[in-house]
Structures are given as structure tokens and as C-alpha cells.
N, C-alpha and C positions, 0 to 999 in steps of 0.2 A: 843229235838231230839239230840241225841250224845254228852248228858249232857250238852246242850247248850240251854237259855231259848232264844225265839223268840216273837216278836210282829208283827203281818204284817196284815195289811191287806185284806180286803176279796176280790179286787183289784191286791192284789201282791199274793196272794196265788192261787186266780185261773191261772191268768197270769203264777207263776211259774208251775202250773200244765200243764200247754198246751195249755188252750182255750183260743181262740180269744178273746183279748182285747177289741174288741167290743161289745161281748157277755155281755147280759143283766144277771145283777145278781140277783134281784129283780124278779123271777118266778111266782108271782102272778100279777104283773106289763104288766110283755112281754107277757102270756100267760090270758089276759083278759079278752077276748072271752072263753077260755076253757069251757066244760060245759063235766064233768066226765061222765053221763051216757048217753047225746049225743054221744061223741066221741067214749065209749064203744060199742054203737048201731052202730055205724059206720064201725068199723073193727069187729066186732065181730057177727052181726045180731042175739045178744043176749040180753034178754029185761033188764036187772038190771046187775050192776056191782057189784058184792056179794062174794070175794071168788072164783074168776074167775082163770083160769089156761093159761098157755102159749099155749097150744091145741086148745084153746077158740077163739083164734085172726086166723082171717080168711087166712091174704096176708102173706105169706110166707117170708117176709123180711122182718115184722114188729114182726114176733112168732122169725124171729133169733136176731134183734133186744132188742128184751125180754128179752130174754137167754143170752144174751152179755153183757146186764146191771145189772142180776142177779149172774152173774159169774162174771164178772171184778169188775164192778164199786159197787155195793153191795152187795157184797158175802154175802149169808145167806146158812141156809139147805139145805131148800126148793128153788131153786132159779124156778122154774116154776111157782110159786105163782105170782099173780100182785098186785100190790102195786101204791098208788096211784099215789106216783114219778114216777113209772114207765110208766104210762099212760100221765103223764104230759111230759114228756120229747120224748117218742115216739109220740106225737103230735107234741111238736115244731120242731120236725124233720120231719113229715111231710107236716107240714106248714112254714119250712124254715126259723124258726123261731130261730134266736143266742141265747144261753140262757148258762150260766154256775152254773151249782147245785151245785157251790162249799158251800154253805148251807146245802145242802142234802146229802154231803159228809162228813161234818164234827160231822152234829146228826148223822148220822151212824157211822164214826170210835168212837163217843162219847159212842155211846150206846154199843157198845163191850167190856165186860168186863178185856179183857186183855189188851186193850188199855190204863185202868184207872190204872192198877197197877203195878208193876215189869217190866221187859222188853218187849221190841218189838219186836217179830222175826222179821226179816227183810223177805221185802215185795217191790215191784217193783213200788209202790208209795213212801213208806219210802227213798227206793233207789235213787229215782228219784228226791224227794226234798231236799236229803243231796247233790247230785251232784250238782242241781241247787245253793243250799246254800254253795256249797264249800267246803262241810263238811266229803267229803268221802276218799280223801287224805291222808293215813295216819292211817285212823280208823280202829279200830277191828271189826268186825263184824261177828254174828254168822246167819250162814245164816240155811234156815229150808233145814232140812235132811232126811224131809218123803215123801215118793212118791207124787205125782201129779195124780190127775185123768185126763185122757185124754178122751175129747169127740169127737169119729168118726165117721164114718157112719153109725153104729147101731143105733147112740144114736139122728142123727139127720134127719133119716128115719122113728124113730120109733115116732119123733116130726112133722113127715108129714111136714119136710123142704126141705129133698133133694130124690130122685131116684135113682138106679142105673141101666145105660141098657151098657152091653157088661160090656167095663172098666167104659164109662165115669159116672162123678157125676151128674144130672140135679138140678137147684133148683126148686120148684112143684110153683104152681099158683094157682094154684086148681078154687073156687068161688070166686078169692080175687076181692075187690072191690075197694080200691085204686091203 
């Protein structure tokens, strides 16, 4: 990172990211109980985990939930698809459960092929662990210069998240079970 090689720890890495120090890093450990198509029966009253869509999950904080870890934390295409990090991790947060996927963050930036080669545009993780590393002081930095997609109430009405009556926004509840 900014021509600078690093070692750290899976301890100092999450830590520098933001999660709680006491957060379990070991996901298969903390979440031992988990049982994928229990839990998918659970918010979804759907009988198999196959392919399942953000549409699919019943309680309305857990479909924007979904969408937030699709969009932020592993940006892909398709971010409405569910994956099975993303069932794992929407569990530990519904069982209050500490947990930091700094694992799951790192096969994912591994697995993006711009990651492996050339440069980095910069990115508000990148950002985030040069400032924490000290490394932003000074640097050149090319930042990206293509639009942003912005999702608003089209786009989160049309995910049966939110309502709109008069001006205000409502979040929907609908059949949720949690």
C-alpha cells in the first residue's frame, strides 16, 4: 500500500479497520450453532437456500442489512444475490453475536482482479488504512472520477424496504418474523 510492504496481523488489521477488539475472528468458532438452511427457513419461510435473492428475506432490516453488506463491505454486480457470508454474518448480528470477517474481506479484495495487479484506485477502505497507517500525509493519490450510483427511494421501495405516505419515509415490516 503506497509502495509500502506491510505485515500485520489478522488482530491488527481488523482492529485497524474499526471492529471491536473483542470481536471473534475465527467465524466458524463464534457462529457454531449456525445451521445455513435452518437460519434461511428462519427469515425467509423459504424451504432451501439456493440462489436466494435479497427480496427472499422476510424482516425488512435484515433485506437492508443485505444490501449494505453487498454494497459496502462486498461490492460485487449482482449485490442482491446472498452468499453465504452474508447469511453468516446477518446471523451474528441477529444473535449479538461479535464477530469480525476480516477473513472474508480479505478473499474478497483477493479475489478482484484489479487488486492483484497495477494500481488501486482509491477507495474508502484503502483511504482508511493509509490514514490509520500514517501513510496519507503527503501522498499522491488518484482518486476515481466516475459517477457513483446513488440508491433512493425508488430503489428501496421497489426492495419492499421502505413506503412513502405524504412526505415521510416508513420502514415496511410486512410478515417479518424476527
Amino acid at each position: 500500500m503506497f509502495t509500502q510492504e506491510f505485515c500485520l496481523t489478522w488482530r491488527v488489521l481488523s482492529d485497524l479497520l474499526g471492529f471491536p477488539s473483542n470481536a471473534r475472528l475465527d467465524l466458524t468458532k463464534a457462529l457454531k450453532d449456525f445451521d445455513t438452511h435452518k437460519f434461511w427457513i428462519e427469515i425467509s419461510n423459504e424451504p432451501f437456500f439456493h440462489g436466494n435473492r435479497t427480496w427472499d428475506i422476510e424482516h425488512p432490516t435484515l433485506r437492508f442489512l443485505h444490501k449494505w453488506l453487498g454494497i459496502a463491505f462486498f461490492p460485487r454486480d449482482d449485490a442482491s444475490k446472498i452468499r453465504a457470508i452474508d447469511l453468516q454474518l446477518i446471523y451474528a448480528a441477529v444473535k449479538k453475536i461479535r464477530v469480525s470477517p476480516i477473513h472474508a474481506l480479505v478473499d474478497h479484495w483477493l479475489s478482484i482482479p484489479d487488486y492483484k495487479v497495477g494500481d488501486v484506485a482509491i477507495c474508502s477502505i484503502v483511504t482508511y488504512l493509509g490514514f490509520k497507517l500514517k501513510l496519507i500525509e503527503g501522498a499522491s493519490l488518484d482518486f476515481i472520477d466516475t459517477q457513483r450510483q446513488i440508491y433512493g427511494y425508488e430503489h428501496f421501495n421497489h426492495a419492499h424496504l421502505v413506503k412513502k405516505i405524504k412526505v415521510d419515509l416508513y420502514m415496511t415490516y410486512g410478515n417479518a418474523k424476527i
